[in-house]
Phi, psi and omega in degrees: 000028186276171182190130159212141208274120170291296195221133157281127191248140143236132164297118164309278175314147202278196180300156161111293170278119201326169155299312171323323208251350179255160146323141166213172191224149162213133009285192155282142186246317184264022151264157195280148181289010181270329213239309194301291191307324150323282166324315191288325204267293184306314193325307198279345177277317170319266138030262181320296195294320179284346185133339215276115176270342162201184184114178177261197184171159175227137172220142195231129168229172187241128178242145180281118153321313191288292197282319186093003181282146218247165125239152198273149169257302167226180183229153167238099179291038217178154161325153176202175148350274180319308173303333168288318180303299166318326197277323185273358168289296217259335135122041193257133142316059211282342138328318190278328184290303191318288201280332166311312204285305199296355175263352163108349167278135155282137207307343231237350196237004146276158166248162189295154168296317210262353211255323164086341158226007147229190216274168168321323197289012205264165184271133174277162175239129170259125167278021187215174180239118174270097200240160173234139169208117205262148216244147173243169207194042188294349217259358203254349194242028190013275173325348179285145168252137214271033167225167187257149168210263189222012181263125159266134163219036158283150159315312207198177155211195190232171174197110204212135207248111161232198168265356167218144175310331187291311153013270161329314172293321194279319185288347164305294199292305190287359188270016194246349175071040175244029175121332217239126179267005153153210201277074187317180156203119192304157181279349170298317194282311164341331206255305174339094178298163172307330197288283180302319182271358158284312196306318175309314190295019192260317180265101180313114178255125171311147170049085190255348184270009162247001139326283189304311184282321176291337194277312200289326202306323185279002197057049184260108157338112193309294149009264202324319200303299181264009145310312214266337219216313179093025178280173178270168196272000173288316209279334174307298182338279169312336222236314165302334175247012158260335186276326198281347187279321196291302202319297146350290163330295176325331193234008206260111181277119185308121189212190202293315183302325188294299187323312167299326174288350154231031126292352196282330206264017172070037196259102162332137169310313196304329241242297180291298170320327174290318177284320186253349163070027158250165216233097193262038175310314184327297183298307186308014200224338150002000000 
């Protein structure tokens, strides 16, 4: 009757949009240890009642932000996406730990791989940030309409690991191969009034997060940002303080400290050389 929760997953994008198709971060960064703890404790009564005598399970709920009130959206008995996703944030084998416990061993008699002394039942913990971003291909599918809902339609995703979200997010982002050394501004978006990037953020939009950075760029309010698009206001935050750092860039003479400090916030050579129009070669011997 052992059980242990491997990893807590959260969704950028609000309910409505699959999991597949959002941003996802591990851990969860904005819940209260109240909302967490809630979650953990239903998963294993979820579990039990439905049956799962051994194995991974997957479970997903949805929280009102205002109320905190939690509801499940589904249960998975069995490995999933989300579950690859969990063995590799955290480096837990959870396919290995599964067909081991399905062979008659108990979590308490494996040991973590990674840690080497203590057993699987221990919960693992991370000290970094784990982003998902998920990759699309509308150009290939014409006939698709180019917006998301409770349908998945990405191909694929990226998956990058820092030491801070922003860290994380941006190396996510170059990490999808379409082109982009971090929050780029498209020659489409580029063209956009303040007016027109509100109405877009009305719409789950594939890469909706460079939408949300032309909109702080046009002076579109954070607050407003997250009426409108239902993101949580940490993650607007974070995404207003890489727009506000290329600014920076823009006026700043490149020098050892600043660079390291935005290799700290996940910012590309290419991505600073384009913003500060300087040849950071210099820097390389770091």
């Amino acid at each position: 009757d052992n059980c242990i929760i491997v990893c807590s997953i959260e969704n950028i994008d609000p309910m409505g949009v699959h999991t597949g198709a959002s941003i996802t971060v591990a851990p969860a960064l904005t819940l209260t240890d109240k909302e967490f703890q809630k979650m953990r404790n239903d998963s294993i009564n979820i579990i039990k009642e439905i049956g799962v005598e051994t194995g991974g399970s997957n479970v997903q709920f949805a929280i009102d932000p205002k109320t905190g009130k939690s509801i499940v959206i589904e249960m998975n008995p069995r490995v999933s996406r989300s579950s690859a996703l969990a063995s590799k944030a955290t480096g837990f084998p959870i396919a290995r730990v599964a067909a081991k416990l399905a062979v008659g061993f108990s979590l308490d008699e494996l040991m973590n791989d990674i840690t080497k002394i203590t057993p699987a039942s221990f919960e693992p913990t991370i000290d970094y940030i784990v982003t998902k971003i998920p990759r699309f291909t509308f150009e290939k599918f014409n006939q698709t309409e180019a917006e998301l809902g409770t349908t998945m339609k990405s191909i694929g995703e990226a998956m990058s690991i820092g030491r801070n979200f922003k860290e994380s997010f941006q190396k996510g982002i170059r990490s999808l191969e379409i082109g982009l050394n971090g929050l780029e501004i498209t020659d489409e978006l580029r063209k956009k009034t303040k007016k027109e990037l509100t109405n877009l953020l009305k719409i789950n939009t594939p890469y909706k997060f460079l939408i949300i950075a032309q909109a702080i760029r046009k002076g579109l309010k954070e607050k407003k940002i997250c009426k409108i698009t239902k993101y949580d206001y940490w993650f607007i935050s974070q995404i207003s303080e890489i727009v506000k750092t290329e600014e920076i860039i823009k006026k700043t003479k490149l020098n050892k400290e600043f660079y390291l400090k935005l290799k700290g916030d996940g910012f590309s050579d290419k991505r600073i050389e384009k913003l500060s129009k300087n040849k950071i070669s210099e820097f390389k011997k770091i």
